[in-house]
Structure formats: structure tokens, C-alpha cells
N, CA, C and O atoms as a GROMACS GRO file, in nm:
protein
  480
    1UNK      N    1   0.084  -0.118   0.000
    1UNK     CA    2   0.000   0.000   0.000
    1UNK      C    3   0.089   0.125   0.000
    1UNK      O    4   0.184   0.116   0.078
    2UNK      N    5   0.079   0.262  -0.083
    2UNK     CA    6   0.167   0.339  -0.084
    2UNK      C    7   0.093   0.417   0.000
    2UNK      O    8  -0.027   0.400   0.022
    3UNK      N    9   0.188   0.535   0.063
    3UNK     CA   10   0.169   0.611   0.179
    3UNK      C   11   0.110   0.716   0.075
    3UNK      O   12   0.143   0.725  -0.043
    4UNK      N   13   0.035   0.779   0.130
    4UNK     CA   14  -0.033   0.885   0.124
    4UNK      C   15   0.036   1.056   0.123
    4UNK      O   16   0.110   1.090   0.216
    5UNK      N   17   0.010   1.131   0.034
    5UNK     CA   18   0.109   1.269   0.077
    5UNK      C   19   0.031   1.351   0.180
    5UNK      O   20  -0.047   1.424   0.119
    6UNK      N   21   0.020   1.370   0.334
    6UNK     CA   22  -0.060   1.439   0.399
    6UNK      C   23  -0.046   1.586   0.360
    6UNK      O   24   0.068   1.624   0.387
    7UNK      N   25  -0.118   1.676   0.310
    7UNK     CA   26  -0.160   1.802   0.264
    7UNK      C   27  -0.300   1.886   0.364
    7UNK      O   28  -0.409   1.841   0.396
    8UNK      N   29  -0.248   1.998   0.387
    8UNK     CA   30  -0.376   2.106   0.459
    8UNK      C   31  -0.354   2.206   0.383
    8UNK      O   32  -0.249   2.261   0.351
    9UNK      N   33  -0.468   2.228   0.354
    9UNK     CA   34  -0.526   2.341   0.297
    9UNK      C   35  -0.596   2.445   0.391
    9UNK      O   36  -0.704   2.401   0.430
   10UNK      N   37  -0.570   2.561   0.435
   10UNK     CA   38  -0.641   2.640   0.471
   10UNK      C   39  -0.725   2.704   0.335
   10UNK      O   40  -0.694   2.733   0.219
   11UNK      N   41  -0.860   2.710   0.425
   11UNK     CA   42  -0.990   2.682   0.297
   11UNK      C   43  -1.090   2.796   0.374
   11UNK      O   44  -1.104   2.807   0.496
   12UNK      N   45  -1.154   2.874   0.273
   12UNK     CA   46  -1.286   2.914   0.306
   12UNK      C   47  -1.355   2.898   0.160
   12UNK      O   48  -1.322   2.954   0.055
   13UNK      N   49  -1.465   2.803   0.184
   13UNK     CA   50  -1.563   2.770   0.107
   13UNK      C   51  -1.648   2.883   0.043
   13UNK      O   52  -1.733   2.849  -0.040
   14UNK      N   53  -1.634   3.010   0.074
   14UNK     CA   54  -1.662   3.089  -0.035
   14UNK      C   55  -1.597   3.128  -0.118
   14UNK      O   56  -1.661   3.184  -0.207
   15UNK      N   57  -1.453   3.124  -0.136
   15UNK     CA   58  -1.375   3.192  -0.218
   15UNK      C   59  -1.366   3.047  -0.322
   15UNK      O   60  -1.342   2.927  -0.306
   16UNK      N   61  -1.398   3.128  -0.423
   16UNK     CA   62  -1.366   3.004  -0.570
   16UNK      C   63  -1.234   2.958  -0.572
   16UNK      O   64  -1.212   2.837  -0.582
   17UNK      N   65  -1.161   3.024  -0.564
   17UNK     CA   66  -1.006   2.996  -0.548
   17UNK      C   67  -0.967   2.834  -0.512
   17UNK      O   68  -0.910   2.737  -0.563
   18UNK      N   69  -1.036   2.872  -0.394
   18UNK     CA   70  -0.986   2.797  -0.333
   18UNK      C   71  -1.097   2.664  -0.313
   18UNK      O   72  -1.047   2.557  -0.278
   19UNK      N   73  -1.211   2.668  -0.330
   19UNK     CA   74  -1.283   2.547  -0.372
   19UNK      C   75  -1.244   2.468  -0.477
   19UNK      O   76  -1.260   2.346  -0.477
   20UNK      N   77  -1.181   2.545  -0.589
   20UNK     CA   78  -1.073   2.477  -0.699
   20UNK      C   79  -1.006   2.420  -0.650
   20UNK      O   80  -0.998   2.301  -0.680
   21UNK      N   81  -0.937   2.466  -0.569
   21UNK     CA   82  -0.791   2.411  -0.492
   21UNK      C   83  -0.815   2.291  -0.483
   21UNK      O   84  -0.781   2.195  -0.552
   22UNK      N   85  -0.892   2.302  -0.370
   22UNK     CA   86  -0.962   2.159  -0.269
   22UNK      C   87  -1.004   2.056  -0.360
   22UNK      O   88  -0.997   1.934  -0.345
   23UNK      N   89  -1.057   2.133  -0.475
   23UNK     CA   90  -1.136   1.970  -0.574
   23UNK      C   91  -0.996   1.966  -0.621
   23UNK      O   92  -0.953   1.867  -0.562
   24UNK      N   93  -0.883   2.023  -0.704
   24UNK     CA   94  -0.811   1.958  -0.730
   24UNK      C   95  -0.734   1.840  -0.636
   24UNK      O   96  -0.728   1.721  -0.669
   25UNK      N   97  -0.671   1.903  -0.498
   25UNK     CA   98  -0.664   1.787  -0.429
   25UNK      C   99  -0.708   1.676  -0.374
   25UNK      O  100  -0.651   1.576  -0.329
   26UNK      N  101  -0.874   1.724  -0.387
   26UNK     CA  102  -0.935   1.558  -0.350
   26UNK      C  103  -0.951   1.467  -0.476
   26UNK      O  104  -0.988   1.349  -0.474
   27UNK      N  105  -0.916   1.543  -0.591
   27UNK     CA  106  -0.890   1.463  -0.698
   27UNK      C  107  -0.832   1.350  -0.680
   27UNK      O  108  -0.876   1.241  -0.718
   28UNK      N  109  -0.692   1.378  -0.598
   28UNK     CA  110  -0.554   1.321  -0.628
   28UNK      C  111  -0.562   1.195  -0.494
   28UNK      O  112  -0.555   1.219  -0.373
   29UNK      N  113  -0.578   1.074  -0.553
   29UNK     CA  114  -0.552   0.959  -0.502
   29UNK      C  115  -0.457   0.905  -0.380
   29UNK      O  116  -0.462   0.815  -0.296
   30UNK      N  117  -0.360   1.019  -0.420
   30UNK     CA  118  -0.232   0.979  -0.354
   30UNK      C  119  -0.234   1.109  -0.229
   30UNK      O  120  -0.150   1.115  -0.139
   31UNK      N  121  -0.319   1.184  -0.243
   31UNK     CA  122  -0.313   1.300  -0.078
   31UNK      C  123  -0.406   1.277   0.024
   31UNK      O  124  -0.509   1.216  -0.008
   32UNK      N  125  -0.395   1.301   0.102
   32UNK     CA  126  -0.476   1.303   0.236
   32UNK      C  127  -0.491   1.447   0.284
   32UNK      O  128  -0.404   1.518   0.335
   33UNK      N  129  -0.597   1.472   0.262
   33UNK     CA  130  -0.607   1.616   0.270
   33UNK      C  131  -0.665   1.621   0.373
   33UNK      O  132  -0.751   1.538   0.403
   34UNK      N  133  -0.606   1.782   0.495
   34UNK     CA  134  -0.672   1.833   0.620
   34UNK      C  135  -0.746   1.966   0.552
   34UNK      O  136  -0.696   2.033   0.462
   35UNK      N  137  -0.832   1.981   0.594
   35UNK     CA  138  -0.931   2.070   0.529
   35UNK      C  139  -0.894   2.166   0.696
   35UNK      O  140  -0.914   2.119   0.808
   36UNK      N  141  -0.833   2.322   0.662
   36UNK     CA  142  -0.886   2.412   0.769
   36UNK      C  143  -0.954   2.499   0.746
   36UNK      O  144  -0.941   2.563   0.642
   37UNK      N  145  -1.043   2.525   0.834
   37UNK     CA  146  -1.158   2.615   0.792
   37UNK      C  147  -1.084   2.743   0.851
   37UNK      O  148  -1.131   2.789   0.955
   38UNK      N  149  -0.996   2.793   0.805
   38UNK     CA  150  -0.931   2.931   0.856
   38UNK      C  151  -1.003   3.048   0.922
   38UNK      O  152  -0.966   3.120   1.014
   39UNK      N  153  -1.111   3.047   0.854
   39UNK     CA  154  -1.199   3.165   0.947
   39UNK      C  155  -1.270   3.137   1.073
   39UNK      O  156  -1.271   3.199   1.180
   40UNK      N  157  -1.323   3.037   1.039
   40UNK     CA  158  -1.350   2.999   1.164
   40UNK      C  159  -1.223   2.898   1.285
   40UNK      O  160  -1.252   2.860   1.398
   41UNK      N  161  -1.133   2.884   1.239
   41UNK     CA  162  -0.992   2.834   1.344
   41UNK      C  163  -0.851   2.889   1.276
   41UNK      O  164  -0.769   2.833   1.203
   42UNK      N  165  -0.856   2.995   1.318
   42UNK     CA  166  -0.716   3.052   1.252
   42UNK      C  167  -0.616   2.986   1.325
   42UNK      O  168  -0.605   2.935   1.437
   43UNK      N  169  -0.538   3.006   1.215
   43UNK     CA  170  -0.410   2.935   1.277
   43UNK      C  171  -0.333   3.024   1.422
   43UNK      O  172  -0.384   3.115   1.488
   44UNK      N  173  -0.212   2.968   1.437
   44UNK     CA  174  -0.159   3.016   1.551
   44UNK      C  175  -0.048   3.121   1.508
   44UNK      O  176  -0.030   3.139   1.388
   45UNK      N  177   0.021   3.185   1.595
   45UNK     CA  178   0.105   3.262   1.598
   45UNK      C  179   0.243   3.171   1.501
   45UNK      O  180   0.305   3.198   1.398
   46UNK      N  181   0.246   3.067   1.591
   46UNK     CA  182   0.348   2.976   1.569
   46UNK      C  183   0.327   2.961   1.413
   46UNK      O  184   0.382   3.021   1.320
   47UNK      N  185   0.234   2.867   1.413
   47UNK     CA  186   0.173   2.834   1.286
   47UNK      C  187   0.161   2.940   1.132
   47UNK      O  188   0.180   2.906   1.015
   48UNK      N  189   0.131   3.045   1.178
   48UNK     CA  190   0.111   3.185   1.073
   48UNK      C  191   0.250   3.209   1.032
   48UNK      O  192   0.295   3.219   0.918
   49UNK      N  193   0.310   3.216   1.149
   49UNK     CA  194   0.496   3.214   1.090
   49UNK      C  195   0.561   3.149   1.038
   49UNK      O  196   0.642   3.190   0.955
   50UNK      N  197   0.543   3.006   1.077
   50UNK     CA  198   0.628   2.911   0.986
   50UNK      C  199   0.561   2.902   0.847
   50UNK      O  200   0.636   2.880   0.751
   51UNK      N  201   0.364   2.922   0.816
   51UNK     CA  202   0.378   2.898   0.692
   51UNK      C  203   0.416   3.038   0.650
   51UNK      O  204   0.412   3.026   0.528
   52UNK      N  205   0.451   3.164   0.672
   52UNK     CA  206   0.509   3.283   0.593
   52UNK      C  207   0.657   3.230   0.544
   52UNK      O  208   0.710   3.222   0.433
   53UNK      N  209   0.702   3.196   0.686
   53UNK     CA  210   0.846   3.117   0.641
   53UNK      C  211   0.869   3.043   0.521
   53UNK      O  212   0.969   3.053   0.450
   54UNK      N  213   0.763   2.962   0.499
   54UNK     CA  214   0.749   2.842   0.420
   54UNK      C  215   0.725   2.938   0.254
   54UNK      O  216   0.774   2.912   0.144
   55UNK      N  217   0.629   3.052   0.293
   55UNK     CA  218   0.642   3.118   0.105
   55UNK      C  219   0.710   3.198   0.113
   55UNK      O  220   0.707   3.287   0.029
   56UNK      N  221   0.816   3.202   0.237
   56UNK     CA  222   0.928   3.348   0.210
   56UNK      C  223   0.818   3.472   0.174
   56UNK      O  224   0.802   3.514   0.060
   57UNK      N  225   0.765   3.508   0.258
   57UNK     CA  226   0.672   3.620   0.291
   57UNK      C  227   0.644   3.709   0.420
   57UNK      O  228   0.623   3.660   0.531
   58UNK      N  229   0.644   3.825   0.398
   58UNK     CA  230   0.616   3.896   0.532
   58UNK      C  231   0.439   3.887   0.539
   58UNK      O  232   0.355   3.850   0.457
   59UNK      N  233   0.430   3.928   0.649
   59UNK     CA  234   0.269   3.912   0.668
   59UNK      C  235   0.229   4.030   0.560
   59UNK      O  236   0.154   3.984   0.473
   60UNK      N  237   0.260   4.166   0.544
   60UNK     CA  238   0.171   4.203   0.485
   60UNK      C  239   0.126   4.144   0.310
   60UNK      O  240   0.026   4.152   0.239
   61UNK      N  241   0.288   4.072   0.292
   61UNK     CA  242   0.229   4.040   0.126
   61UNK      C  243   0.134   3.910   0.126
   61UNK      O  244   0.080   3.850   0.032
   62UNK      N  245   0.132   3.885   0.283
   62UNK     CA  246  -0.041   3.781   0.250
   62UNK      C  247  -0.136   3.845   0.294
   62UNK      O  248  -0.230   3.778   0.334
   63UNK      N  249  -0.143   3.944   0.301
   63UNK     CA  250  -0.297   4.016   0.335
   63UNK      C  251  -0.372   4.042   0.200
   63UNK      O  252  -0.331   4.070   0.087
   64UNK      N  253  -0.476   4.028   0.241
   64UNK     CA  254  -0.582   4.066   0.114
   64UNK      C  255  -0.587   4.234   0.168
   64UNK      O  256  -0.613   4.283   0.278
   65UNK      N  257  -0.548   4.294   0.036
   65UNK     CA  258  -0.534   4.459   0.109
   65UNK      C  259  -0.692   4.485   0.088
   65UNK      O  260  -0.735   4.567   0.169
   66UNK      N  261  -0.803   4.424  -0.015
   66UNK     CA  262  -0.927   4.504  -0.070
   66UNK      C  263  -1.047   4.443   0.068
   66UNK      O  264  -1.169   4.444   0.052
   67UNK      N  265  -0.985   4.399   0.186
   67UNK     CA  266  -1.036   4.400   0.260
   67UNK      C  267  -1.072   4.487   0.384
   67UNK      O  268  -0.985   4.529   0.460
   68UNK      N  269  -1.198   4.511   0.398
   68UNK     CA  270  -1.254   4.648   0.410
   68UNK      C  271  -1.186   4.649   0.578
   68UNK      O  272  -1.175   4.762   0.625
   69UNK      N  273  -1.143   4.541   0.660
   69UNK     CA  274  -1.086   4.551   0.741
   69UNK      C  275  -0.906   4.624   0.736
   69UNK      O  276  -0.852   4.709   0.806
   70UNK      N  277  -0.857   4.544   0.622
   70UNK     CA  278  -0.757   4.607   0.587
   70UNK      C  279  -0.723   4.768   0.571
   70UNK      O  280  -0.622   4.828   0.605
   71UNK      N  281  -0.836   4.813   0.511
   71UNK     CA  282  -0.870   4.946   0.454
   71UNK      C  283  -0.881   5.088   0.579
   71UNK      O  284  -0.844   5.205   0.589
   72UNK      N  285  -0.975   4.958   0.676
   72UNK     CA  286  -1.013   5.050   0.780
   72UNK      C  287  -0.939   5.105   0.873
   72UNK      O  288  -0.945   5.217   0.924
   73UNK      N  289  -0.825   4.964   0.900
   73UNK     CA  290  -0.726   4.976   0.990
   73UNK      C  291  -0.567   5.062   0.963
   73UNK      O  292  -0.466   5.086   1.029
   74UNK      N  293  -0.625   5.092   0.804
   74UNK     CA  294  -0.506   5.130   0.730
   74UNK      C  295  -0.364   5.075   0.786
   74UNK      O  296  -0.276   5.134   0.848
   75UNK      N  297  -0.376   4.922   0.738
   75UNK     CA  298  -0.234   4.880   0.799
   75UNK      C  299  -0.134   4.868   0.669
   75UNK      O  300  -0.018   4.847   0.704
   76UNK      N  301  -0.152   4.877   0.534
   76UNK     CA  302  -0.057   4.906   0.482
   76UNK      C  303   0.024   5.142   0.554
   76UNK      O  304   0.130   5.202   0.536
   77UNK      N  305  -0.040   5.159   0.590
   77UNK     CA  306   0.068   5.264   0.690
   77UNK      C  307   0.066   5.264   0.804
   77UNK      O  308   0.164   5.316   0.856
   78UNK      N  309  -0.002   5.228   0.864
   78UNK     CA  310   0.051   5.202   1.008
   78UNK      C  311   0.243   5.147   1.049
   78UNK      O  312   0.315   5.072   0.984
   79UNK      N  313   0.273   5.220   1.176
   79UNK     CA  314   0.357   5.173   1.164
   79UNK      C  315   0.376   5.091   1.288
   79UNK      O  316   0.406   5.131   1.400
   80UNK      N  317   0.345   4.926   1.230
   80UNK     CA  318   0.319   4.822   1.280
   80UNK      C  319   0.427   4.709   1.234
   80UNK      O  320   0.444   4.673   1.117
   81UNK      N  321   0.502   4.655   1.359
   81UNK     CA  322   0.612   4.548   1.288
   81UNK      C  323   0.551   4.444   1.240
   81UNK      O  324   0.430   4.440   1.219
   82UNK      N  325   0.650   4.326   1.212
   82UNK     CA  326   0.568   4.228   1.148
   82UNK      C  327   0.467   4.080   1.287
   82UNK      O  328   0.371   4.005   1.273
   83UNK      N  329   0.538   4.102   1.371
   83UNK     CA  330   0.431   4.025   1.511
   83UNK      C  331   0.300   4.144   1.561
   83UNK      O  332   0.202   4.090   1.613
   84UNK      N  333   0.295   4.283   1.549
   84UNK     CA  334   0.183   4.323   1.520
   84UNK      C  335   0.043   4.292   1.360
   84UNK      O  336  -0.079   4.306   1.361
   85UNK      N  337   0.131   4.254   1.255
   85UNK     CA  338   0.062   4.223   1.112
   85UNK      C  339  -0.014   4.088   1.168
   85UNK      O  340  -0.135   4.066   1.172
   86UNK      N  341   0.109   3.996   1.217
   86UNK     CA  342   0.083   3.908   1.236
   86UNK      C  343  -0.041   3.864   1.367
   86UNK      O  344  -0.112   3.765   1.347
   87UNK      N  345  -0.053   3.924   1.463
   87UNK     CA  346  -0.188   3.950   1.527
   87UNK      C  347  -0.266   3.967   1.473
   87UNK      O  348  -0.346   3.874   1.467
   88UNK      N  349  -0.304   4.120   1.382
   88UNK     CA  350  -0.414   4.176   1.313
   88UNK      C  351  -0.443   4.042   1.239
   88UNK      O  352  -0.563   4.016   1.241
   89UNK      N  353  -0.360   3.945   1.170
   89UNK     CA  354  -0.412   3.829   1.102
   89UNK      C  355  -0.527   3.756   1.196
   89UNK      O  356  -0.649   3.754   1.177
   90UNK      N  357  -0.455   3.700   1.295
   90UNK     CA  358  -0.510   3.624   1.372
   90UNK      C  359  -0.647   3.651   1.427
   90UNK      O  360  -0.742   3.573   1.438
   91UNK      N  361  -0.633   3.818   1.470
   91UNK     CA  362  -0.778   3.882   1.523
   91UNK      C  363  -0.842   3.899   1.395
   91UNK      O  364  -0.961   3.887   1.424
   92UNK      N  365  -0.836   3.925   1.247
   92UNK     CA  366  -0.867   3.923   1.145
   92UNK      C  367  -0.884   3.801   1.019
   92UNK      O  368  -0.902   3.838   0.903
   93UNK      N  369  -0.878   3.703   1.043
   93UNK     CA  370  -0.831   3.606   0.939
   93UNK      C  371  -0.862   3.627   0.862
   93UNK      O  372  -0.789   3.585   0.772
   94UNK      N  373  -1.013   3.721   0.805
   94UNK     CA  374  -1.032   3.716   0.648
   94UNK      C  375  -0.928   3.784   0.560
   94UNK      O  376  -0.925   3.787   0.437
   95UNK      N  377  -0.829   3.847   0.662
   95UNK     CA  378  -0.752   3.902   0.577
   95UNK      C  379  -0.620   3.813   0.500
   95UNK      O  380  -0.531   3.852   0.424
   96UNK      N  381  -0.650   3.690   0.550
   96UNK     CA  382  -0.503   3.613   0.500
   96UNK      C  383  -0.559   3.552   0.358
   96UNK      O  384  -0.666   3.519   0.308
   97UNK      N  385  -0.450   3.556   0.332
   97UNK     CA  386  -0.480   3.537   0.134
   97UNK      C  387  -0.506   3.404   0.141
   97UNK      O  388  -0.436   3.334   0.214
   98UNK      N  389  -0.593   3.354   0.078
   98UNK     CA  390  -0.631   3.233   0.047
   98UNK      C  391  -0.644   3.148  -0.094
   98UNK      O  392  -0.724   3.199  -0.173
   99UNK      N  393  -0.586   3.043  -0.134
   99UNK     CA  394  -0.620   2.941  -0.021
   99UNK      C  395  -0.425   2.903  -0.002
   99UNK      O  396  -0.346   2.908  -0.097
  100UNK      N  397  -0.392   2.870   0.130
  100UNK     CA  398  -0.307   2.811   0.113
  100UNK      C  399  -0.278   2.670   0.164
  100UNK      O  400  -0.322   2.638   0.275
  101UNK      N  401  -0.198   2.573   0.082
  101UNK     CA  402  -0.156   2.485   0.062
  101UNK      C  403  -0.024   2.429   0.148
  101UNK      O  404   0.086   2.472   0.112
  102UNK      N  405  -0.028   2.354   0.238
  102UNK     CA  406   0.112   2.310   0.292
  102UNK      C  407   0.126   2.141   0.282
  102UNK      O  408   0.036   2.063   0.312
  103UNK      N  409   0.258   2.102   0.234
  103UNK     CA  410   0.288   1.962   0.223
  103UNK      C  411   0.413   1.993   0.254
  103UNK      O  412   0.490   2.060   0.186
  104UNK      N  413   0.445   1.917   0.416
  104UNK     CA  414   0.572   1.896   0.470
  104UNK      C  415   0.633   2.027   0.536
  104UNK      O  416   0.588   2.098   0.626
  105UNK      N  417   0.754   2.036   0.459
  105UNK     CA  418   0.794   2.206   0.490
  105UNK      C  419   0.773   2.301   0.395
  105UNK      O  420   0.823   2.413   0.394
  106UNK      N  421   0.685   2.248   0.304
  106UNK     CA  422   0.658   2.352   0.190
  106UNK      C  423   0.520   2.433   0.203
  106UNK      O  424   0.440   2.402   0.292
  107UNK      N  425   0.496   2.524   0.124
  107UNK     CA  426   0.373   2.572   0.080
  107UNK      C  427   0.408   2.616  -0.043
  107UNK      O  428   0.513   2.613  -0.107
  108UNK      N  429   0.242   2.676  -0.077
  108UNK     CA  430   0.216   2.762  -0.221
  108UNK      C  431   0.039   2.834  -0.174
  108UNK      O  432  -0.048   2.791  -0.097
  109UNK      N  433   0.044   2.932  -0.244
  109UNK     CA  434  -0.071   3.009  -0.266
  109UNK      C  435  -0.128   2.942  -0.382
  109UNK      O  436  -0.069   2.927  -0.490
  110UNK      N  437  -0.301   2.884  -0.339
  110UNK     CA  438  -0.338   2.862  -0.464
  110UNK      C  439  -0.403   2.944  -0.536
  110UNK      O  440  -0.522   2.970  -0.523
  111UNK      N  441  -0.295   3.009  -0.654
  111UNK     CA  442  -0.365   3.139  -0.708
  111UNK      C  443  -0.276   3.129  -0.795
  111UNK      O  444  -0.172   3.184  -0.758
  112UNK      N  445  -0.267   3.058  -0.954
  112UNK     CA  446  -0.362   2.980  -0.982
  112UNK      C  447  -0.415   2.864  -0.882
  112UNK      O  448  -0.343   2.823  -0.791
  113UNK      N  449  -0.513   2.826  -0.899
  113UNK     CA  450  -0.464   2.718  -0.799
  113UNK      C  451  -0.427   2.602  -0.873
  113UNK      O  452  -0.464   2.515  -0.793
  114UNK      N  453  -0.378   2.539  -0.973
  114UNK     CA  454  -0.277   2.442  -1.046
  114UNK      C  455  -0.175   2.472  -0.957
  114UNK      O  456  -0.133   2.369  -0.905
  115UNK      N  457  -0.101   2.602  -0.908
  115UNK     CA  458  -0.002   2.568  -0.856
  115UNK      C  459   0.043   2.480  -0.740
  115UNK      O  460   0.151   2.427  -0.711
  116UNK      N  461  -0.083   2.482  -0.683
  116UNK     CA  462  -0.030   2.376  -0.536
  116UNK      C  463   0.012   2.270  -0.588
  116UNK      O  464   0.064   2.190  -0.509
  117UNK      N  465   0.006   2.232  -0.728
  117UNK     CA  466   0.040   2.053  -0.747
  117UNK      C  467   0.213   2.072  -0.755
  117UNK      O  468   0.291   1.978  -0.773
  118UNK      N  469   0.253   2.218  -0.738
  118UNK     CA  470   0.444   2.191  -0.717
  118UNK      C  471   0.446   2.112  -0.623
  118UNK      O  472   0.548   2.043  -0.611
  119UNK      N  473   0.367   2.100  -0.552
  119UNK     CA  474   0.385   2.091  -0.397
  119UNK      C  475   0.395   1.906  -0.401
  119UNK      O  476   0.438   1.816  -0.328
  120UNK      N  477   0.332   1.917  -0.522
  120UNK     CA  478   0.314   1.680  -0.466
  120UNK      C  479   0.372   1.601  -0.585
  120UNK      O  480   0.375   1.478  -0.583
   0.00000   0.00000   0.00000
């Protein structure tokens, strides 16, 4: 029996994006997919960092800026380091770009979402 590639997707089921995503990976025979519902269980501090780590990203280039929270809080000027961005995520999740994809120590943004298949 071959092992399985375990894959999580942080997912919100309204964004097309990322419902693509997800059908592409439940396509795939060979993944075991964790489905996170990000808005409703954001990730952790810990967690938010290592996957930035993982796309070589600061928090703000995963923010969705056209989010009216984004807008309001005007955190592209604020002058807020990156463990303050990284809160506003956490107290904010709709603002984290979606959908993303992690297998192992990797990630990808699925946007296209074809791209997560670098990942397997």
C-alpha cells in the first residue's frame, strides 16, 4: 500500500479559489487532505509564521489589502512590525490570502490554484 502525501489546505468555502484548490486535491488519489476552515480556526502565531516562512513572505504580502478591514485599519501605513501584522491576522483572518496549501515544509498560494500541485 503506498503512503499517502498528507496536505492542509487552509480553505474558506466561499472563495472560488480555493474550492478549486480543494477539488483539485481531492482529486488526487495519492493526498490526504486536512481541510482548515481558517476563518473559523485561525491558525496560531506559531503556525502563521512558519507557513510565511514556508512562502518566504512577510505578513503584509499575504494580506488581502481590498479588505474592508484592511482598509479601515489602514495597515498598509501604520507603523506596525511584522508580530503586530501578524496578530491583526489572527484577530482578522479574512484578511489572510487564500487558499493556502502546505505539504511537509513547503507551501504555495493557490492562485492559480494548479499551482499547489508543485507541492506533490
Amino acid at each position: 500500500m503506498t503512503k499517502k502525501t498528507a496536505v492542509t489546505i487552509y480553505h474558506n468555502q466561499r472563495c472560488s479559489k480555493s474550492r478549486h484548490t480543494l477539488a483539485i486535491l481531492n482529486s488526487r488519489l495519492d493526498c490526504d487532505v486536512e481541510v482548515v476552515e481558517y476563518l473559523q480556526s485561525p491558525p496560531s502565531v506559531d503556525q502563521l509564521k512558519s507557513i510565511l516562512s514556508m512562502l518566504d513572505m512577510t505578513p503584509l504580502d499575504l494580506m488581502r489589502r481590498n479588505e474592508s478591514v484592511f482598509k479601515s485599519e489602514k495597515l498598509d501605513q501604520a507603523d506596525l512590525d511584522n508580530d503586530d501584522l501578524i496578530a491583526k491576522m489572527i484577530e482578522h483572518p479574512i484578511l489572510i490570502e487564500r487558499p493556502i496549501v502546505v505539504v511537509g515544509n513547503q507551501a504555495r498560494i493557490g492562485r492559480p490554484p494548479e499551482q499547489v500541485l508543485e507541492l506533490l
